[in-house]
N, CA, C and O atoms as a GROMACS GRO file, in nm:
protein
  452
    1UNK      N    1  12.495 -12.208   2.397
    1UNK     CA    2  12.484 -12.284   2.274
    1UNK      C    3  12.621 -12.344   2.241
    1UNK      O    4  12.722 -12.287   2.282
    2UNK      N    5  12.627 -12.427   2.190
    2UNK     CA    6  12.742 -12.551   2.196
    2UNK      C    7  12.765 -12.552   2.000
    2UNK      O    8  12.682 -12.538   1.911
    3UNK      N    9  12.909 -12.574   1.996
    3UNK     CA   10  12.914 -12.612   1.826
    3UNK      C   11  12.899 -12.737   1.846
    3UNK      O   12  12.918 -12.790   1.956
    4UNK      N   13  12.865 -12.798   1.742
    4UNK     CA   14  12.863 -12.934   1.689
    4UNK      C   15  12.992 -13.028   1.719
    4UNK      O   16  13.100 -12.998   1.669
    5UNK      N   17  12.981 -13.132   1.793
    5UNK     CA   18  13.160 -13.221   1.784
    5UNK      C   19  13.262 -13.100   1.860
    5UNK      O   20  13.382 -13.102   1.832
    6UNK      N   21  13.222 -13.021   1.933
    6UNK     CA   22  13.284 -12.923   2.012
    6UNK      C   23  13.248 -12.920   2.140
    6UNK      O   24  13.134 -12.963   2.158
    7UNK      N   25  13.306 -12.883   2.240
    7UNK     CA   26  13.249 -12.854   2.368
    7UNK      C   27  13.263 -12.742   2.410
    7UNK      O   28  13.196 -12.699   2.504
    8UNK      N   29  13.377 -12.654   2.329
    8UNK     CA   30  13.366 -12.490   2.380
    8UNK      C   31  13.213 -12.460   2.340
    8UNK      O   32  13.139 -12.514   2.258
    9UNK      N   33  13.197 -12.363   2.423
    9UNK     CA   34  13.060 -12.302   2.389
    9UNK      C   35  13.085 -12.200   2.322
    9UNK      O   36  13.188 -12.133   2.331
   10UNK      N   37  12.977 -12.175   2.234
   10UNK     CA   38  12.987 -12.072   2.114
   10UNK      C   39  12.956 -11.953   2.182
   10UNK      O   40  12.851 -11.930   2.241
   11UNK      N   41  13.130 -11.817   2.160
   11UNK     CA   42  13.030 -11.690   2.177
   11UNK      C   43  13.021 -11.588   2.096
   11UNK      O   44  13.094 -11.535   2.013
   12UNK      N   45  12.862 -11.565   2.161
   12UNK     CA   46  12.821 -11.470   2.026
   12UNK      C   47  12.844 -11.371   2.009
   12UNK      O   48  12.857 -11.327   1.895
   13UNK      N   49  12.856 -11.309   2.098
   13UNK     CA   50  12.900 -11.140   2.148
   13UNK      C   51  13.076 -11.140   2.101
   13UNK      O   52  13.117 -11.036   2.051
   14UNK      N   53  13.141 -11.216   2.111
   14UNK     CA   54  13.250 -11.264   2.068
   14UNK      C   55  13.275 -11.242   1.912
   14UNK      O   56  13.360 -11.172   1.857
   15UNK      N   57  13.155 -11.340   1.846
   15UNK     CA   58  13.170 -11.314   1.704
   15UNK      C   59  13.113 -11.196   1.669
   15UNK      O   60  13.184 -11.131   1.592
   16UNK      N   61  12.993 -11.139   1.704
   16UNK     CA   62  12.939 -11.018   1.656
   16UNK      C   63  13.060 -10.912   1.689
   16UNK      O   64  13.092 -10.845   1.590
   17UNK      N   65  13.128 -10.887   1.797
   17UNK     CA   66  13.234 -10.807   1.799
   17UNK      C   67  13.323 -10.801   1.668
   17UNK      O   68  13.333 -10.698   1.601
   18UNK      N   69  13.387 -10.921   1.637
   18UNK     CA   70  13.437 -10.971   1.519
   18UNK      C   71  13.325 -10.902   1.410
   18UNK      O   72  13.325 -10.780   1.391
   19UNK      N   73  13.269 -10.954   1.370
   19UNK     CA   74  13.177 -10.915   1.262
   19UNK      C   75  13.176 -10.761   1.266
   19UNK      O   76  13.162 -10.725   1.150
   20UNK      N   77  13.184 -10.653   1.348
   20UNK     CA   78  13.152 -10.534   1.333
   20UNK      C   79  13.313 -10.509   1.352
   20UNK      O   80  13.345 -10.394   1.325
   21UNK      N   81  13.381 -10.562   1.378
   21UNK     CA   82  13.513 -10.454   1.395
   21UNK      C   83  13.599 -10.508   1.238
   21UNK      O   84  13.641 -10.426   1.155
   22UNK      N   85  13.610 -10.622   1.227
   22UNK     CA   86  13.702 -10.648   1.126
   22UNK      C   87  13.586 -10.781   1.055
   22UNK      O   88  13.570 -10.887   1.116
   23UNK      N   89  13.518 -10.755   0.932
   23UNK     CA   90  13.397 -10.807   0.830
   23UNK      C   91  13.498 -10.944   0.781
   23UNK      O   92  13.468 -11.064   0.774
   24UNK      N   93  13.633 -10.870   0.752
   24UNK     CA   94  13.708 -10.996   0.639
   24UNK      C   95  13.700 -11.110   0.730
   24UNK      O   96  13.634 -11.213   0.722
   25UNK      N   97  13.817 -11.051   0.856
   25UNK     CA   98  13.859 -11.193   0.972
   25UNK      C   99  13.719 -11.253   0.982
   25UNK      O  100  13.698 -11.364   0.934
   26UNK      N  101  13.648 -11.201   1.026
   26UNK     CA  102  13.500 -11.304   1.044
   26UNK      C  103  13.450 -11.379   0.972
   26UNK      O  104  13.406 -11.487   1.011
   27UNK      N  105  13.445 -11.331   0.835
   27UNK     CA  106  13.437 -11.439   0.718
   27UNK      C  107  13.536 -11.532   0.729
   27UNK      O  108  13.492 -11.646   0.739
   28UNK      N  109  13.653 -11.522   0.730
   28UNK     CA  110  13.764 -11.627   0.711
   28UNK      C  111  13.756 -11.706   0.827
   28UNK      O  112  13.777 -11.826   0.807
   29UNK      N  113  13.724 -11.662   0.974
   29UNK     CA  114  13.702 -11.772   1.068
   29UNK      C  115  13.576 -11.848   1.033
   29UNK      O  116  13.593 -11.968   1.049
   30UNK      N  117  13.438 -11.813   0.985
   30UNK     CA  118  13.339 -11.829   0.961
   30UNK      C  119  13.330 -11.946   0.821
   30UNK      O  120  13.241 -12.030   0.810
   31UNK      N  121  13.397 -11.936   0.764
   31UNK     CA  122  13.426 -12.059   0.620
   31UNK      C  123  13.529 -12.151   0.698
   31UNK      O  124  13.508 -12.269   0.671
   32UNK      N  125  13.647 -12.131   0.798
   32UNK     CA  126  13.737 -12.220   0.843
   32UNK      C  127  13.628 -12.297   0.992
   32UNK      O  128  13.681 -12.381   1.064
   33UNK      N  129  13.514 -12.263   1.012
   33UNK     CA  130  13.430 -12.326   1.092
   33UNK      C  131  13.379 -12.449   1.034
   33UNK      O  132  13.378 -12.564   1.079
   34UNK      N  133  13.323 -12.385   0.888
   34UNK     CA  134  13.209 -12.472   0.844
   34UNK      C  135  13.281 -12.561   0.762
   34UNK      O  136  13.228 -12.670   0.741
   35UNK      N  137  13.399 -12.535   0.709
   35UNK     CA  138  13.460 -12.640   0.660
   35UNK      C  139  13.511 -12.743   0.723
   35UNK      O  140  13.497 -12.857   0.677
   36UNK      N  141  13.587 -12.716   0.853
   36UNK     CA  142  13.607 -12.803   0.974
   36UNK      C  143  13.460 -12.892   1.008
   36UNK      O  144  13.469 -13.013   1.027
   37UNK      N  145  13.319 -12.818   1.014
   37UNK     CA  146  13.251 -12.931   1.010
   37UNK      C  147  13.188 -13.015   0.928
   37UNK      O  148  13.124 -13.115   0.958
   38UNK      N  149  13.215 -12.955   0.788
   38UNK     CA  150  13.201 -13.027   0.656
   38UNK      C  151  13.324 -13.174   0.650
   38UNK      O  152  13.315 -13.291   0.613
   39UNK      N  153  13.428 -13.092   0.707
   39UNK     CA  154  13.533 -13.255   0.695
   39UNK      C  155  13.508 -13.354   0.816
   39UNK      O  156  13.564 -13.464   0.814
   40UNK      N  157  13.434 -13.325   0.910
   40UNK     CA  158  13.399 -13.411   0.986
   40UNK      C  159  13.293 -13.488   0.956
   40UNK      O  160  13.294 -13.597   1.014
   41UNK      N  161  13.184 -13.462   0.872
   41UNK     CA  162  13.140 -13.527   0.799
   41UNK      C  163  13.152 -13.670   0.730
   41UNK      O  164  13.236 -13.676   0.640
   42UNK      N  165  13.099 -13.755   0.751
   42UNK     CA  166  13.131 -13.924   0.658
   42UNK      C  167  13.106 -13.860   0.518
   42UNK      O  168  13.018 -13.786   0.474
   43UNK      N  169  13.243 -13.930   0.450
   43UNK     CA  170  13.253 -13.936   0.300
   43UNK      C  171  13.163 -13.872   0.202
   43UNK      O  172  13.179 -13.776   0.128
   44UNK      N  173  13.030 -13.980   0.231
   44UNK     CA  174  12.912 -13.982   0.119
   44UNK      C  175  12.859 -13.856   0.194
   44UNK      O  176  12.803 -13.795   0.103
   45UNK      N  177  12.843 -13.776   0.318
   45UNK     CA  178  12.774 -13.671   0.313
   45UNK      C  179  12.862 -13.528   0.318
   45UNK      O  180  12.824 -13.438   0.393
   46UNK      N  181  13.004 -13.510   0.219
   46UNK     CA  182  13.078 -13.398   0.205
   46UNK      C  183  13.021 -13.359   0.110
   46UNK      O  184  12.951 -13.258   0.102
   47UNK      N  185  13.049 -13.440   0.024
   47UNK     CA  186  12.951 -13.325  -0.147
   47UNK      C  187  12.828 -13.247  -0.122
   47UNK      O  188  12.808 -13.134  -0.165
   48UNK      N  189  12.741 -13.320  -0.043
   48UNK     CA  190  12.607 -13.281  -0.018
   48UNK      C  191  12.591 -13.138   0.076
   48UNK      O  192  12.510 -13.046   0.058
   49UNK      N  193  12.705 -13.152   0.193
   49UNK     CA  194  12.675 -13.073   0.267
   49UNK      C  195  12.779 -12.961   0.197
   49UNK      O  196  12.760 -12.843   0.225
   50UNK      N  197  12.872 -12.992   0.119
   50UNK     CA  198  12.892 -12.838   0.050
   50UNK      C  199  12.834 -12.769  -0.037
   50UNK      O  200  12.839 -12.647  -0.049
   51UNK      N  201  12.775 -12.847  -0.104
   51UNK     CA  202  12.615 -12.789  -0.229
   51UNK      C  203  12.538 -12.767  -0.132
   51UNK      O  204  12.441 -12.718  -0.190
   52UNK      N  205  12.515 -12.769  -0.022
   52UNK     CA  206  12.398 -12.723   0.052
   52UNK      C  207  12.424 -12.572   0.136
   52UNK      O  208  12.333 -12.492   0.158
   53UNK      N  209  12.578 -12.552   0.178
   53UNK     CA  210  12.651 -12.457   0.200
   53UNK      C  211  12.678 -12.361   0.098
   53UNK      O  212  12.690 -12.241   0.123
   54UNK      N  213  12.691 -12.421  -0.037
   54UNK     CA  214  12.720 -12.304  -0.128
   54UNK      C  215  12.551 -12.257  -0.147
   54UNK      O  216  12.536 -12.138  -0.119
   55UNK      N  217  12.454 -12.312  -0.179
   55UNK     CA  218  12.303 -12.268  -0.203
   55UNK      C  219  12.275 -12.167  -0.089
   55UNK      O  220  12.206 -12.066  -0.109
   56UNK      N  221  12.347 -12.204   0.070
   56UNK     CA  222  12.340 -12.076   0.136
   56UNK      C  223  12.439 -11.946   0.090
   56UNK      O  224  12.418 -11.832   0.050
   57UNK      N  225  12.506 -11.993   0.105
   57UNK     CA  226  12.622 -11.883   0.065
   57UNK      C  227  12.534 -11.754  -0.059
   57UNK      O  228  12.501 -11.638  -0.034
   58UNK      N  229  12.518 -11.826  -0.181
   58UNK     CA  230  12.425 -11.793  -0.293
   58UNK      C  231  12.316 -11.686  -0.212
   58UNK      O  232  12.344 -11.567  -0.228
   59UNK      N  233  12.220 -11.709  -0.145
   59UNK     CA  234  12.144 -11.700  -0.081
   59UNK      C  235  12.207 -11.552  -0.073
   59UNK      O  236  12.189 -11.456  -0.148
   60UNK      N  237  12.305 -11.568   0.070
   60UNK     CA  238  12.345 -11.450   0.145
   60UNK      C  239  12.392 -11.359   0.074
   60UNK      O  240  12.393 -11.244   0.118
   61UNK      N  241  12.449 -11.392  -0.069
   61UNK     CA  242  12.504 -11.270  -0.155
   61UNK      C  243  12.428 -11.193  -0.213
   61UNK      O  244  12.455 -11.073  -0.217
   62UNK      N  245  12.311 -11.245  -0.276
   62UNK     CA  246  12.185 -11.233  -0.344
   62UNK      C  247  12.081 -11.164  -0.282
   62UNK      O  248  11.992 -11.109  -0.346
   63UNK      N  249  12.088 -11.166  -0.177
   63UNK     CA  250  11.961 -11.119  -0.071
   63UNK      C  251  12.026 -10.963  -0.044
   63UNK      O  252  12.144 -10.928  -0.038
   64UNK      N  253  11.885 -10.875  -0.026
   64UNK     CA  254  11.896 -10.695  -0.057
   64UNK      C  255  11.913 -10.699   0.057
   64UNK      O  256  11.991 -10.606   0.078
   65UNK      N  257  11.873 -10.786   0.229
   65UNK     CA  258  11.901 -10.740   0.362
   65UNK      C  259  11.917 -10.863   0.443
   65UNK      O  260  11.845 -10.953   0.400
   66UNK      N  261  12.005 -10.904   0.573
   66UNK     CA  262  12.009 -10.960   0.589
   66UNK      C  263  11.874 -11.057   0.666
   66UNK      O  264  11.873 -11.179   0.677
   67UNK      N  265  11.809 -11.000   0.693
   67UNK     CA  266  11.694 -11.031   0.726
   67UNK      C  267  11.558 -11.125   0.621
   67UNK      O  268  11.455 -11.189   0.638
   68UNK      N  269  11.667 -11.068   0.489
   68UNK     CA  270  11.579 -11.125   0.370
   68UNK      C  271  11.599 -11.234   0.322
   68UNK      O  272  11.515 -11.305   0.267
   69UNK      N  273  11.788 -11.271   0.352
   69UNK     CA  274  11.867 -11.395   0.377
   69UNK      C  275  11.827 -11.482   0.422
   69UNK      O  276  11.799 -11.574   0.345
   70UNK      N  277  11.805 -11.498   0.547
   70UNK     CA  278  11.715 -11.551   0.670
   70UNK      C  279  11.654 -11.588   0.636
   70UNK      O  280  11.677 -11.708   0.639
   71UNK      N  281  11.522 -11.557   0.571
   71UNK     CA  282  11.405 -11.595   0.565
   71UNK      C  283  11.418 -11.663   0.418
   71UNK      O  284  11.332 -11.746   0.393
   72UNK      N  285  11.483 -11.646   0.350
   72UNK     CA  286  11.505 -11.775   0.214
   72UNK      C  287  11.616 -11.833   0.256
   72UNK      O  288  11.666 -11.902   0.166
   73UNK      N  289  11.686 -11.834   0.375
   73UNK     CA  290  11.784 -11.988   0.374
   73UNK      C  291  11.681 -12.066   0.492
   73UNK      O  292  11.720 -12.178   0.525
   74UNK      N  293  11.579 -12.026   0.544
   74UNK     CA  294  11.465 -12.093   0.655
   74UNK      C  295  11.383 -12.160   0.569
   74UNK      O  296  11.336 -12.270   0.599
   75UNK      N  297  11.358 -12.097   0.451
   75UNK     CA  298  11.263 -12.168   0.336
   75UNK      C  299  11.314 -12.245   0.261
   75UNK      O  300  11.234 -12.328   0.216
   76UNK      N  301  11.478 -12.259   0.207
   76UNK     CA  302  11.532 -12.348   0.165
   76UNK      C  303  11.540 -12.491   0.275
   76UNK      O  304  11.480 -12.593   0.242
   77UNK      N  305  11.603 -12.486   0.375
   77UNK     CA  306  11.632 -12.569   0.469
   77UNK      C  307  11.484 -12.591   0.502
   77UNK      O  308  11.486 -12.708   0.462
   78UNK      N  309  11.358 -12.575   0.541
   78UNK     CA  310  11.238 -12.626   0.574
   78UNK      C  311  11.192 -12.694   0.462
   78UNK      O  312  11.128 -12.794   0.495
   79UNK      N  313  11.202 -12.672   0.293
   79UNK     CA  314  11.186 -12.764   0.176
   79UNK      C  315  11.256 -12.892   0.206
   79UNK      O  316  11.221 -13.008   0.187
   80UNK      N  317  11.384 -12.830   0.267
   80UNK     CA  318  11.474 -12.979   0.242
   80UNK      C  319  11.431 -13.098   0.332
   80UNK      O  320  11.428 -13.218   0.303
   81UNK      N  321  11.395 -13.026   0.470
   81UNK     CA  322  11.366 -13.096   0.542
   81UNK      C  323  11.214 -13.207   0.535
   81UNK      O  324  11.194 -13.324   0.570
   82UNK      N  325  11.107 -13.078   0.457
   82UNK     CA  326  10.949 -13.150   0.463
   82UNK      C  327  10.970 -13.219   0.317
   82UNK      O  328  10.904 -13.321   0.295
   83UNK      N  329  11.048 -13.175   0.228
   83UNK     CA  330  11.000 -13.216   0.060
   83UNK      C  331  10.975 -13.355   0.073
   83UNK      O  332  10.984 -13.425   0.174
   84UNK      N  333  10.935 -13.394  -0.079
   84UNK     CA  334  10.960 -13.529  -0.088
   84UNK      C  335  11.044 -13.635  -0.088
   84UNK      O  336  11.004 -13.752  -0.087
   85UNK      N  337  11.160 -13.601  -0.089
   85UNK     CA  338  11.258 -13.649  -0.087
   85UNK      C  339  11.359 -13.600   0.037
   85UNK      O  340  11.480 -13.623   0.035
   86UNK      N  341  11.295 -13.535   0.138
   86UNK     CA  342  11.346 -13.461   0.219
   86UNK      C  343  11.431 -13.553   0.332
   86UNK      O  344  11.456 -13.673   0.346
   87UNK      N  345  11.448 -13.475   0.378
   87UNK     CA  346  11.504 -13.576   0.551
   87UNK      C  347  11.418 -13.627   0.644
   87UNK      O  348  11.452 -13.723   0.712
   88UNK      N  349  11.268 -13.557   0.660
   88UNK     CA  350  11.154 -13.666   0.695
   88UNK      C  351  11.135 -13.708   0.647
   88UNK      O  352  11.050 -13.766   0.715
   89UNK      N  353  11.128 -13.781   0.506
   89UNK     CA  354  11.092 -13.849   0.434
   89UNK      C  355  11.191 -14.018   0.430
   89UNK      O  356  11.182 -14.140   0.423
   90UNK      N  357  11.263 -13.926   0.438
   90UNK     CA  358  11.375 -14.058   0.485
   90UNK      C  359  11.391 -14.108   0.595
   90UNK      O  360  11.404 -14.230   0.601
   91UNK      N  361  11.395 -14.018   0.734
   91UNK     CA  362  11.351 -14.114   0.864
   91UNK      C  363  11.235 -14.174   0.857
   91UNK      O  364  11.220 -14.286   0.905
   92UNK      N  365  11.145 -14.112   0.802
   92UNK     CA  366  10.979 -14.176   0.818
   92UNK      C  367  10.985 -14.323   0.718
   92UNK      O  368  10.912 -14.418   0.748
   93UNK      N  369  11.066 -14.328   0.615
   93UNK     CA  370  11.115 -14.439   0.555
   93UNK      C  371  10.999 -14.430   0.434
   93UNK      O  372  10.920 -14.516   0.398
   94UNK      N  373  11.020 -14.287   0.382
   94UNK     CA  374  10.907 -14.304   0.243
   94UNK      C  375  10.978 -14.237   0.142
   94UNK      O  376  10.900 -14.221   0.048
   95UNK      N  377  11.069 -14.198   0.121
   95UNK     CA  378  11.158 -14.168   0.059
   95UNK      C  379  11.255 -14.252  -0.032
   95UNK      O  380  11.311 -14.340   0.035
   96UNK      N  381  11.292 -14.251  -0.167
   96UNK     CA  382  11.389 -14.344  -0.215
   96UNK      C  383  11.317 -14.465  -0.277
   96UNK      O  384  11.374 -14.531  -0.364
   97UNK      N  385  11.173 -14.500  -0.225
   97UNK     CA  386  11.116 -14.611  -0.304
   97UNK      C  387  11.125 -14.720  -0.133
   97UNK      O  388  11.099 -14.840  -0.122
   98UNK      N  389  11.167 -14.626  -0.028
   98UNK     CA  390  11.102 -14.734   0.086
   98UNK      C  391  11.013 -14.712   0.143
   98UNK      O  392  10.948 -14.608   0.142
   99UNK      N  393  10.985 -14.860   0.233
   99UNK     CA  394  10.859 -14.857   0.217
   99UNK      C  395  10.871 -14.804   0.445
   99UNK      O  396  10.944 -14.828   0.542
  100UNK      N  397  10.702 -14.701   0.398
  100UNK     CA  398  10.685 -14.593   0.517
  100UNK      C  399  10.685 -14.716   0.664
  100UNK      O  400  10.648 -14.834   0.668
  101UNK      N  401  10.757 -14.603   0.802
  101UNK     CA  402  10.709 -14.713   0.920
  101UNK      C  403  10.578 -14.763   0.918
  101UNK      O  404  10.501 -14.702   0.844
  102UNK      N  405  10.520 -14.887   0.999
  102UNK     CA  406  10.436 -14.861   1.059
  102UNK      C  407  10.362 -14.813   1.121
  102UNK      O  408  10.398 -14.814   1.239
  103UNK      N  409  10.260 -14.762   1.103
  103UNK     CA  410  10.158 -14.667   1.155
  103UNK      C  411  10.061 -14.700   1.300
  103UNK      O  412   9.999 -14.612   1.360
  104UNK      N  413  10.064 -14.840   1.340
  104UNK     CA  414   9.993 -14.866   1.425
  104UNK      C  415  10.096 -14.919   1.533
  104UNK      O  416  10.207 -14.953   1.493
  105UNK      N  417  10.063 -14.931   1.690
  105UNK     CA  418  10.125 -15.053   1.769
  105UNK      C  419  10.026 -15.089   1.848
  105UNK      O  420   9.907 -15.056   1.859
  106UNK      N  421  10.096 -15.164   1.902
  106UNK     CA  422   9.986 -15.209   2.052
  106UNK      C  423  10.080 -15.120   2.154
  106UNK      O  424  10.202 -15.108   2.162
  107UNK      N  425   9.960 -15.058   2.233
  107UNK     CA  426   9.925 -15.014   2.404
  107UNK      C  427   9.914 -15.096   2.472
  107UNK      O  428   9.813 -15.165   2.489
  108UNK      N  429  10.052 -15.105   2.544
  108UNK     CA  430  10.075 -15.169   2.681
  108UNK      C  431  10.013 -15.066   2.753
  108UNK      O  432  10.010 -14.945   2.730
  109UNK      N  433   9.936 -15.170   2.899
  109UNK     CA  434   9.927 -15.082   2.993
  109UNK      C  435   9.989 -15.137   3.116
  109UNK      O  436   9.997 -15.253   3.157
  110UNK      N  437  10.034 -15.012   3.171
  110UNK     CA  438  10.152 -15.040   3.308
  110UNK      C  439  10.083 -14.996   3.391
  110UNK      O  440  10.067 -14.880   3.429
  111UNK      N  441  10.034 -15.100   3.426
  111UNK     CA  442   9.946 -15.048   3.624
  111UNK      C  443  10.017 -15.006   3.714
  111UNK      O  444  10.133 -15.046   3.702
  112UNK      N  445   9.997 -14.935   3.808
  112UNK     CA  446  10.090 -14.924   3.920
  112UNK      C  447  10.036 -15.047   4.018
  112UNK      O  448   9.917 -15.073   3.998
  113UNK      N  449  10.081 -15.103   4.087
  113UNK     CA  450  10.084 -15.202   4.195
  113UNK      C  451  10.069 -15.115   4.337
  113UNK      O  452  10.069 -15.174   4.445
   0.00000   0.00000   0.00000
């Protein structure tokens, strides 16, 4: 598995080591990750993607197990993605007051020769 705008490959056994031997360092590499890819981010999508980072964050403090985390930052992020105003909603182009793709095309057919 690959980070984002990175080519080292992410390791996990690496961080989980981290995570069980020293909790703080892991957090502090773990916020100096996501902020590095929050500033890589264009302009208009920093605010957004740190209100969307803190609603996780929220999440992870709030939640009795981590497992319980999980499953309401999967339900947050799957709202965001299906809602109405979501991120399909906006590739599909129905979102914002535009107007949805086209729904139909024409079928070419490619014979083989």
């Amino acid at each position: 598995m690959y980070i984002a705008n990175n080519t080292a490959p992410f390791d996990f056994d690496g961080w989980a080591e981290l995570a069980r031997s020293d909790p703080d360092a892991f957090e502090v590499k773990r916020k100096n990750i996501l902020e590095d890819a929050i500033r890589q981010a264009s302009p208009q999508r920093r605010q957004r993607l740190r209100c969307l980072q803190w609603q996780l964050d929220q999440i992870r403090y709030t939640s009795r197990t981590p497992l319980a985390a999980c499953l309401r930052m999967q339900r947050l992020l799957w709202e965001k993605l299906t809602g109405e105003a979501g991120l399909l909603a906006s590739l599909l182009g129905t979102a914002d007051g535009m107007r949805p793709l086209r729904r139909n095309a024409t079928i070419l057919n490619f014979r083989r020769r």
